[in-house]
Each structure stands twice: as C-alpha cells, then as structure tokens.
ZAMARGU-4260 file (C-alpha; in steps of 0.2 Angstrom, whole numbers, plus 5000, padded with zeros to 4 digits):
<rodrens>
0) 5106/5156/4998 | 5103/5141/4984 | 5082/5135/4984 | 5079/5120/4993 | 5084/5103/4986
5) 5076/5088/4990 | 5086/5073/4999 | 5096/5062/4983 | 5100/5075/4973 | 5118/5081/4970
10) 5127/5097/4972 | 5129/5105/4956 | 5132/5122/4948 | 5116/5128/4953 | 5121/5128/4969
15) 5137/5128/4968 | 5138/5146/4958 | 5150/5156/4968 | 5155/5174/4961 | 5171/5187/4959
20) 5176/5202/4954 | 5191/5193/4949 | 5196/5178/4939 | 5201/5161/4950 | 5198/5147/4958
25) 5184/5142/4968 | 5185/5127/4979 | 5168/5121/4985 | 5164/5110/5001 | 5156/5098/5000
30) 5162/5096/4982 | 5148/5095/4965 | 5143/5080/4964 | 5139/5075/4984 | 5121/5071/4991
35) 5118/5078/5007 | 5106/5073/5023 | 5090/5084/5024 | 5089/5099/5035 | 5100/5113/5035
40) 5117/5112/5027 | 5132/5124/5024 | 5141/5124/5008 | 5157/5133/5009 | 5171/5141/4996
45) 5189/5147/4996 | 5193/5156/4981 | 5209/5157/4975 | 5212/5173/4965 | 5225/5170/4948
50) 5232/5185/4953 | 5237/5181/4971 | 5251/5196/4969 | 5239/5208/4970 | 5221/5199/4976
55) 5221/5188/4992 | 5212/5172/4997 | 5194/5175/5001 | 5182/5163/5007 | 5160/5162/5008
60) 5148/5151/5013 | 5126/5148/5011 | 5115/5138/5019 | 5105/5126/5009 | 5090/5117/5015
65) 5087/5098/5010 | 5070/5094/5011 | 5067/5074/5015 | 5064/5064/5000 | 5045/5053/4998
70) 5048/5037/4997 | 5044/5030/4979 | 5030/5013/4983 | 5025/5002/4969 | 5010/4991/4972
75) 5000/4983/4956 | 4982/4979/4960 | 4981/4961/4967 | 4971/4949/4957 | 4955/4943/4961
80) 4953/4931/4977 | 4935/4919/4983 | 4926/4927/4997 | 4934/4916/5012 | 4952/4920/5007
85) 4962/4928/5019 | 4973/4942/5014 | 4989/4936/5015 | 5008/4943/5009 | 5002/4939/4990
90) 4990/4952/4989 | 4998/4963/5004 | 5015/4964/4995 | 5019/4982/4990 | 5037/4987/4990
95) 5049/5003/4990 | 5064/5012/4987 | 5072/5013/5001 | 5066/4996/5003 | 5071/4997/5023
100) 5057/5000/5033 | 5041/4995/5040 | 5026/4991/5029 | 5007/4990/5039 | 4990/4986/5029
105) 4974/4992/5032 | 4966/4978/5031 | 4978/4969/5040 | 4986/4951/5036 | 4972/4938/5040
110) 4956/4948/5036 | 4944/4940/5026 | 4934/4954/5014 | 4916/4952/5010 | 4912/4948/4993
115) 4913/4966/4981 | 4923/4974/4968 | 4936/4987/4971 | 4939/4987/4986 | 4952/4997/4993
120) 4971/4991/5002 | 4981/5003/5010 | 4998/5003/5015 | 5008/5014/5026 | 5026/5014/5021
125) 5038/5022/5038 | 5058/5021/5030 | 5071/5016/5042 | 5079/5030/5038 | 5066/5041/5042
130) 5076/5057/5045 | 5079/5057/5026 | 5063/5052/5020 | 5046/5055/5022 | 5032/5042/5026
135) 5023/5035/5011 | 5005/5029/5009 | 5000/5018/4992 | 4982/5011/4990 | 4975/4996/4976
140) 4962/4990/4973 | 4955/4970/4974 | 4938/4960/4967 | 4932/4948/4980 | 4921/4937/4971
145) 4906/4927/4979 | 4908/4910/4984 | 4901/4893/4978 | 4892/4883/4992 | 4884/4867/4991
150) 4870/4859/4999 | 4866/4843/5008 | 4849/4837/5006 | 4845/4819/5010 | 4833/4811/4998
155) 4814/4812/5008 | 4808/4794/5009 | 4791/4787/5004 | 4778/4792/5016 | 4764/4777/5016
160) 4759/4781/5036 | 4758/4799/5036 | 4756/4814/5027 | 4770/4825/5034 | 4789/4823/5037
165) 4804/4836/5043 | 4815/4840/5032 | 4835/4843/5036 | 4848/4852/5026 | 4863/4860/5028
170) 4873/4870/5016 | 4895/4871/5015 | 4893/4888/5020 | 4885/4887/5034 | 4871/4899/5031
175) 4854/4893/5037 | 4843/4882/5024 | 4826/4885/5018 | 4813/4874/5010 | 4800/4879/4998
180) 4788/4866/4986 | 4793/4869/4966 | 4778/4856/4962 | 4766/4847/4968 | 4753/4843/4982
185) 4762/4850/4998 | 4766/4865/5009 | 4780/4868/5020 | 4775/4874/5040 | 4785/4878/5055
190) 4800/4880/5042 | 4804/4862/5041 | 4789/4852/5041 | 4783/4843/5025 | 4764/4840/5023
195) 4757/4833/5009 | 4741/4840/5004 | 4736/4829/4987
</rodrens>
C-alpha cells in the first residue's frame, strides 16, 4: 500500500506505481491527477498485457489512506486600540482557506481589554467541510494603550466667612477623585473638606 497522503494532493506516480513481469498497459482508477476525500481509499488497475496472444488481462488494487488537511488561517496582529474600545470584526478578522466555516474568538466580539501590551486573540477555526479538514487554532497579538481622562474641577471661591469649604470633582473616567494641597496654607480632612490653616 502507497504512504498516506494528505487531503488536496493528487494521484501521481508515487502512488500510482503498478508493476509486471511483462510490458503493457496499466489503466489506473481513480486516474493521476484526481484529489480524493480523507479516510480510506482503493485505487484500482487493469493491466493490459502487449502481448494479449500469449498474457491475459490482469487486474490489482491498494488501499490508500487520506489524512484530513489543516486548514491554512491568516491573521496579522491587529493594531493598537484605546483601552475602552470594544473588540470588534476589525481586530477579530482572521480568515482561511477553506474560507467556509465557522470562526469564534476568545476574547469574544464586545470585550473591552485592560490596558497592556501583547495580549493575546485567539480564534478557533471549525471548516464546513470538516470531514476533509481538520479544525485550526491561530493566535495575535494586540497593544491596548491607557486612556486619556479629564477632570472637572470647579474653581473654589473666595472664602471671606470661614476657613474651610468641600471640594467636588469628577473625572471622564469615572474613577473616584482625590485632593491634595501643592502649596499653600491648607490641609485636606474627611477626603473633601478644604481648611485653611494660614
């Protein structure tokens, strides 16, 4: 029996490689040249002898295994996106050959990464025609970078009457707000409370 093939290559004279004692014709089925289905196939011959006055027709046949083919994925590294992006079909967009099938992404669609570099995408490629071809698994690789914020913080007004005031701020992000002095007569209590000291 011929080695095993894998699915999408063609019948040729390695397999195809039929023997006699006697010169002639060998007629092969499935002919050089075809592409079979994984799993076990028989390739059968009929030889014709030249001298058919004295030799008769005579006919063999092998079994040949087809192993199922890995499907071939192609996925660049996506460029860089904002921390708050979802991951959507422009960073999960890795294709195949077959291109029938099913792709699914670990992280999946919608996710929004934490801020990092490298971080990995993963796809799980299943072919349609999964009798033919195995299932494929690609990875790349993404930057998320950190996100700007700003922060809304209300001037303080003059104090004539007292000595201490609240302060409020929020930021764009949403993360809490904390106050320190950079200079000046003052100190900061309770988190939010503004004394003047000077």
């Amino acid at each position: 029996n011929p080695a095993p093939i894998v699915y999408g290559a063609s019948l040729g004279a390695i397999q195809l490689n039929a023997t006699a004692d006697v010169a002639g014709v060998f007629n092969y089925n499935p002919a050089s040249g075809a592409v079979l289905n994984a799993g076990t196939n028989t390739l059968a011959t009929d030889f014709t002898p030249d001298d058919t006055l004295n030799c008769s027709n005579s006919s063999a046949s092998v079994e040949l295994y087809v192993q199922r083919a890995p499907p071939v994925i192609t996925w660049t590294n996506p460029a860089p996106i904002v921390y708050g992006t979802p991951l959507s079909g422009i960073q999960l967009n890795a294709s195949a050959v077959p291109s029938d099938g099913t792709y699914d992404y670990v992280p999946a669609t919608g996710t929004v990464l934490n801020a990092g570099a490298g971080q990995a995408l993963v796809v799980t490629f299943t072919p349609t025609a999964i009798s033919n071809y195995t299932v494929g698994i690609a990875t790349s690789f993404i930057d998320v970078a950190k996100a700007e914020q700003t922060i809304n913080f209300p001037a303080v007004a003059d104090q004539e009457s007292t000595n201490h005031v609240g302060l409020a701020a929020s930021a764009s992000s949403g993360l809490p707000v904390s106050f320190t002095v950079g200079t000046g007569s003052a100190s900061i209590s309770g988190g939010t409370n503004l004394t003047f000291t000077g």
